[in-house]
C-alpha positions in Angstrom: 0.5 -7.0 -5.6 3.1 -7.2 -2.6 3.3 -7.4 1.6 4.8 -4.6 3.4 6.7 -6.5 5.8 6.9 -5.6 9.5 4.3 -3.0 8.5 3.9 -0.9 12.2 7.5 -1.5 12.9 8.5 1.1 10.1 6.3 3.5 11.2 7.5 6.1 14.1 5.5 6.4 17.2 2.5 9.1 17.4 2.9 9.1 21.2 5.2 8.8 24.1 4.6 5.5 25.7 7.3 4.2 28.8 8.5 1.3 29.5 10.7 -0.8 32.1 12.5 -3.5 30.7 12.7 -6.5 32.0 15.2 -9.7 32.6 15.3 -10.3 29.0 17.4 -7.3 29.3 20.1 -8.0 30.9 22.1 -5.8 32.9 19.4 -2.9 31.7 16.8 -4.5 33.4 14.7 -2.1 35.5 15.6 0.6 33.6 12.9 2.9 31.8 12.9 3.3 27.9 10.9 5.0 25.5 9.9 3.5 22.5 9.9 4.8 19.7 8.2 2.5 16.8 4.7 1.4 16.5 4.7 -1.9 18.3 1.2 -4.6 17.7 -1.3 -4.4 20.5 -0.8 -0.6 20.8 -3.7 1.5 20.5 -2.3 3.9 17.8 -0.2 1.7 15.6 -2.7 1.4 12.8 -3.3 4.8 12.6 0.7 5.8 13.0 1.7 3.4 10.4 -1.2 4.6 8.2 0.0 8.1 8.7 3.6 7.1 8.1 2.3 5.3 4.5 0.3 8.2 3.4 3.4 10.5 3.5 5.1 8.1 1.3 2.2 7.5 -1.2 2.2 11.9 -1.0 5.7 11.9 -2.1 5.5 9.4 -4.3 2.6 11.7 -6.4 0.0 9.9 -5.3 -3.5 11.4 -3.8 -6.2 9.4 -2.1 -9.6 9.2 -3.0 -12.1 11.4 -1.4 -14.3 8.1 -1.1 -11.4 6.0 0.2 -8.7 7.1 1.7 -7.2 3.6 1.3 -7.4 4.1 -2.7 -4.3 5.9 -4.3 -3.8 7.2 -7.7 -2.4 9.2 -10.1 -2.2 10.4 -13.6 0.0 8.5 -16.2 0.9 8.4 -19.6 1.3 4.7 -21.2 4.8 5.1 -23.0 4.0 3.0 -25.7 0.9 4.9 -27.5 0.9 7.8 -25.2 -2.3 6.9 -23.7 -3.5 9.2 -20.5 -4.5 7.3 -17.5 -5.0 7.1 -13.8 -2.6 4.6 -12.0 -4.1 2.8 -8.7 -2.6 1.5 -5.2 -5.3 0.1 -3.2 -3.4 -0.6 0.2 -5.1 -1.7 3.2 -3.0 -2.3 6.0 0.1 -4.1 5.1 -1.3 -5.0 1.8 -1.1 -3.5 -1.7 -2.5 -4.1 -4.8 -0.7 -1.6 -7.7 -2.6 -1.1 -11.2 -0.7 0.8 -13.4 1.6 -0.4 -16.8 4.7 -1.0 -14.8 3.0 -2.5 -11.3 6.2 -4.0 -10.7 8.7 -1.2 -10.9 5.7 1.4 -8.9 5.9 -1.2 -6.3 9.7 -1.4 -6.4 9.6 2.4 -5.6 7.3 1.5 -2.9 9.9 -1.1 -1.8 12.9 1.7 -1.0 10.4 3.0 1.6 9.0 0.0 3.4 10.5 -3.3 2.9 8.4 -6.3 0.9 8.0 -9.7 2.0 10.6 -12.0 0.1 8.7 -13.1 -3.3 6.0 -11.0 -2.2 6.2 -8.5 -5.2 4.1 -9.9 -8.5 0.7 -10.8 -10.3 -1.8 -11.1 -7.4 -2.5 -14.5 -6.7 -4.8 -13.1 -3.7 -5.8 -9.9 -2.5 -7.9 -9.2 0.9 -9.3 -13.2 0.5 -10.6 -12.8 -2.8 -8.7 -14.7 -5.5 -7.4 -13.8 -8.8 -8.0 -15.1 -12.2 -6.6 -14.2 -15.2 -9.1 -14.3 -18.1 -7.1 -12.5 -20.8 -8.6 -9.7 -22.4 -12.5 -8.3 -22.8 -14.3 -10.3 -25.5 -17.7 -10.4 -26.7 -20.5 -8.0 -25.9 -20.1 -7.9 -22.6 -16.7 -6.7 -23.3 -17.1 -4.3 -25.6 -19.8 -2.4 -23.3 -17.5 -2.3 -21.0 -15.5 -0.6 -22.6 -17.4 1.7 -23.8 -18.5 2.6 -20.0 -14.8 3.1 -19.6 -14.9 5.3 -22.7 -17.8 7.3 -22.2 -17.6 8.1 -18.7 -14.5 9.5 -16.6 -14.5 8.0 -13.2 -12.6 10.1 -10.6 -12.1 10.0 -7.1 
């Protein structure tokens, strides 16, 4: 899991919105300027930064989900017993939650694009207010019909 810190700030504007600056501004004040990021309280931040993310999740490999377009993944290959798989990134806003058998490095790619929260990038400790436990592996019957759920059927977005 990780933060994408400054989320709408990395993301370039979808429209042209004016401005005159201020006294904070010095000797510029009065002066018109354009800007050119996705500021909060601006009516198409969310959807500019979303934009901007999706372009990076494309070129990263990824495709969303037909049900979600908020749900990420891609095909992988485990390295150590060559077992095929789809990788997930469940982002929602600023927030991302990477399942694949290197989250850490997938993230790090994610990382060169928009930059993390310090510490942010690890095991999820929470994700969209629901907390995580880690119970180990699937034991028991409940377990192994799970997995055979997972086995049997072939879930796909």
């Amino acid at each position: 899991a990780s933060d994408i810190q400054n989320a709408y700030l990395t993301a370039p504007n979808a429209e042209k919105i004016w401005t005159t600056l201020g006294v904070e501004w010095g000797p510029y004040c009065g002066k018109k300027a354009l800007i050119t990021r996705a500021l909060y309280g601006l009516k198409s931040a969310g959807a500019s930064f979303r934009n901007h993310l999706a372009d990076c999740m494309s070129h990263l490999g990824y495709k969303p989900c037909m049900a979600d377009p908020d749900l990420w993944y891609k095909p992988e290959i485990r390295p150590d017993d060559q077992f095929k798989y789809y990788a997930y990134m469940l982002l929602y806003v600023d927030d991302c939650l990477c399942i694949h058998h290197d989250a850490e490095r997938e993230l790090g790619k994610l990382d060169k694009y928009f930059m993390m929260k310090p510490g942010s990038i690890g095991d999820p400790n929470f994700y969209l207010g629901a907390k995580f436990y880690n119970i180990g592996q699937w034991s028991g019957s409940l377990g192994h019909e799970f997995q055979q759920v997972c086995t049997r059927s072939s879930f796909k977005c």
